[in-house]
C-alpha positions, 0 to 999 in steps of 0.5 A: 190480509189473512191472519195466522193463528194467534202465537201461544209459543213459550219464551224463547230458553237460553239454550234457544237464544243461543242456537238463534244467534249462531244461526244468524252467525252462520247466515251472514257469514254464508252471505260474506264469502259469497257476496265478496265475489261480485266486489273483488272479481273485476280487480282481481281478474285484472291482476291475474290476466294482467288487463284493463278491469273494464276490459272484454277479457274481465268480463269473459271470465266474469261469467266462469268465475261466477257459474263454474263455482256455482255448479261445483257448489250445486253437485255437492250441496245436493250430496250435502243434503242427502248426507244432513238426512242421512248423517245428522244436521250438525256434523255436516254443518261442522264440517261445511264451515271448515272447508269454506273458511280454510278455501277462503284463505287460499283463495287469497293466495291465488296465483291464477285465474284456475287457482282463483277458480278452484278455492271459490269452487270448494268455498261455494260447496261448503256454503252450500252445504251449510245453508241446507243442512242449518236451515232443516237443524233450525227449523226441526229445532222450534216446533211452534208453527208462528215461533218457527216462522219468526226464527227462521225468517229473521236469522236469515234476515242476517244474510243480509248483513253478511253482504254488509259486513263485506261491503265494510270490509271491502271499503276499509281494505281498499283504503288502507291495504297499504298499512297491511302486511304484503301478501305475494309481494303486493297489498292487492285489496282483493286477495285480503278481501279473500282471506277475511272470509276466514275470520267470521268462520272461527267462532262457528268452527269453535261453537256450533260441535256443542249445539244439540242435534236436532231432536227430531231428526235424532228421535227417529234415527235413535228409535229406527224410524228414519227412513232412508233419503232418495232423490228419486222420492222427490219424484214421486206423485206426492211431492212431484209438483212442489219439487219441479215448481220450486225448483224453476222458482228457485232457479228464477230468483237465482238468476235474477241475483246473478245476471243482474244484481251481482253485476252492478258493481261492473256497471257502477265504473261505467257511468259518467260520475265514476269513470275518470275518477282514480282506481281506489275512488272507483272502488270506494264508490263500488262498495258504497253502491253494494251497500244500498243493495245489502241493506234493500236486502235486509228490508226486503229480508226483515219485512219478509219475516214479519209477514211470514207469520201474518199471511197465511198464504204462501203464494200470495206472500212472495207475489208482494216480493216478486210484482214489484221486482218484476216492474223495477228492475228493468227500469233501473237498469235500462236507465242507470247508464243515462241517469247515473249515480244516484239511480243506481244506488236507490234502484238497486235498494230496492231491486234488491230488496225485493229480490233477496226476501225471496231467498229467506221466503225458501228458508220458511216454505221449504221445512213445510212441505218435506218430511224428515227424511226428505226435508234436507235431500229436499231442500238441497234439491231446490237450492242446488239444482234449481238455484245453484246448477241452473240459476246462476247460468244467468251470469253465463247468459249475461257476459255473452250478450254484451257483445251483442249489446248497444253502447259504447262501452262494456259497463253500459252494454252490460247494464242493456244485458242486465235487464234482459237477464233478469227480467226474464227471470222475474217473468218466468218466476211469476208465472210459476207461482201459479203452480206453487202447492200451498202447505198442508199444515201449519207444523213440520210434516213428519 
């Protein structure tokens, strides 16, 4: 295993610490708006087109629910980019943590399934938005090479507890969504859980305006030297191969997510332990199943940030993630229909686990090989077009296979269409890490 160069960084400031915990704020709060979706949209597509939750009609929609917002957020989180090189990092995450808070709690008052669709479209915009524009503000942030990697790696790692922390919410609201106040006459736990993404969004909304810039970005618009961003730039020999190649990879990582994890709460109430039992039994265990995956991706995120700092090589880094997922996710869901329960929760701890470190492995390589002013266009490019606009089509992908699909109901055949999806997706990633350009160095290019 090949060693970084050893860490002489000083400790960490107050000031630092500060920034570090916001971060990981903004982190798990970008994950808790959108990992609430895989939980809420079956009970809620059931209520709004008023049919059966494992009807073919929920799972038709499934798929516009889950890549129309993706889009929408793709467009814009690329415009985000562009506008965080051009405008500064922290006024753009200001105003991208407004909108995904206010849209949230619209979104809980959704009278329709278009209604439900456009407040999740302005929600994924503003995470979108914020992921690119905090990642370049953090990294620009820390200057030492083995420092930076540890802090971006680990406030990432609490992306992972967002997912937590809705999975908990999820489960109390579906047991005590009675003792609430009614919202639209009714006490639906999906529209509450909707409307607690804007809680987690207050502090953020209150603190992060009196956080610094970012003082390299702010040095080099103050002296004149801040050459504008350009999407074409992304194009040129010099950087031509690491955008195509991390935008394929980062499309496959997505995809992954989406058409197979992001599905496993729609399989769990297939399988024979489940299916009898009441609507709010099914979703308590749905919750729990979530649960395994949320803490897989916190190991899988944590373990990455450690060796982050450790291999030296970034491509032989993300084959510890991307071997291992390749091999386990077919496994599991091929056989979660038959073997049941238990499969699916550890499976998906550790189909998880190896598939979300792969997001926090982008959050480290990407700072590296773009300049200032291209580092937010840059990352936004990768994120948005490849991850966002491309990725998430593999939810699209998924829904339409399952009419084609064996077994005898829709969350057994969606679990067949599963593995297909994302094990395609795994197999296209591999293949395109052998492409995948190595940074020049260990700082922040200029």
């Amino acid at each position: 295993m090949e060693r970084a160069r050893t860490d002489t960084a000083a400790a960490l400031t107050p000031i630092q610490w500060l920034i570090c915990v916001i971060a990981a704020m903004g982190f798990a709060f970008d994950s808790y708006e959108l990992l609430m979706l895989p939980l809420i949209v079956r009970p809620a597509l059931a209520d709004l087109l008023g049919v059966a939750p494992n009807s073919l009609e929920v799972n038709d929609w499934v798929g516009t629910i889950q890549y129309v917002p993706a889009v929408a957020g793709g467009i814009f989180g690329l415009l985000g980019g562009y506008l965080t090189d051009l405008l500064g990092r922290r006024r753009v995450l200001v105003w991208s943590i407004l909108l995904y808070g206010f849209s949230a709690l619209a979104a809980g008052y959704s009278t329709s399934v278009l209604w439900l669709l456009l407040w999740r479209c302005c929600t994924f915009v503003g995470v979108c938005v914020e992921f690119v524009a905090a990642v370049a503000w953090l990294a620009e942030l820390f200057p030492d090479p083995a420092q930076r990697e540890r802090v971006v790696g680990y406030t990432q790692a609490f992306g992972s507890i967002g997912g937590l922390m809705v999975t908990g919410a999820y489960y109390l609201i579906v047991t005590y969504s009675e003792l609430l106040p009614a919202v639209l006459g009714g006490h639906a736990a999906w529209r509450y859980t909707l409307i607690s993404g804007l809680i987690p969004a207050i502090p953020l909304i209150v603190i992060r305006p009196f956080l610094p810039e970012s003082p390299t970005w702010r040095a080099k618009k103050l002296a004149g030297t801040l050459k504008r961003p350009s999407f074409a730039a992304l194009f040129t020999p010099e950087f031509r191969r690491t955008t195509i190649v991390t935008t394929v990879m980062m499309a496959c990582a997505y995809a992954a997510a989406f058409g197979a994890i992001q599905q496993m709460p729609r399989i769990v109430p297939g399988l024979e332990q489940v299916q009898a039992l009441p609507r709010t039994a099914q979703e308590q265990i749905i919750s729990g199943v979530q649960s395994f995956q949320e803490f897989g991706g916190l190991a899988g995120r944590l373990l990455l940030a450690f060796l982050a700092a450790v291999i030296i090589s970034r491509r032989r880094l993300l084959w510890l993630f991307q071997i291992p997922g390749l091999i386990l996710l077919p496994i599991v869901y091929v056989l979660t229909p038959t073997v049941g329960l238990t499969l699916a929760q550890w499976g998906i701890f550790a189909v998880g686990m190896a598939t979300i470190a792969q997001f926090s492995f982008w959050g480290n390589y990407l700072p590296r090989v773009y300049p200032t002013h291209l580092r937010g266009t840059g990352e936004s490019f990768a994120a948005n077009v490849g991850g966002r606009m491309i990725g998430t089509m593999a939810a699209l992908v998924t829904v339409q296979l399952v009419s084609a699909m064996p077994g005898g109901s829709v969350p057994v055949r969606l679990a067949y269409a599963s593995a297909i999806v994302g094990t395609a997706a795994y197999v296209i990633g591999v293949a395109a890490s052998l492409w995948l350009p190595e940074p020049k160095q260990a700082e922040l290019p200029d």
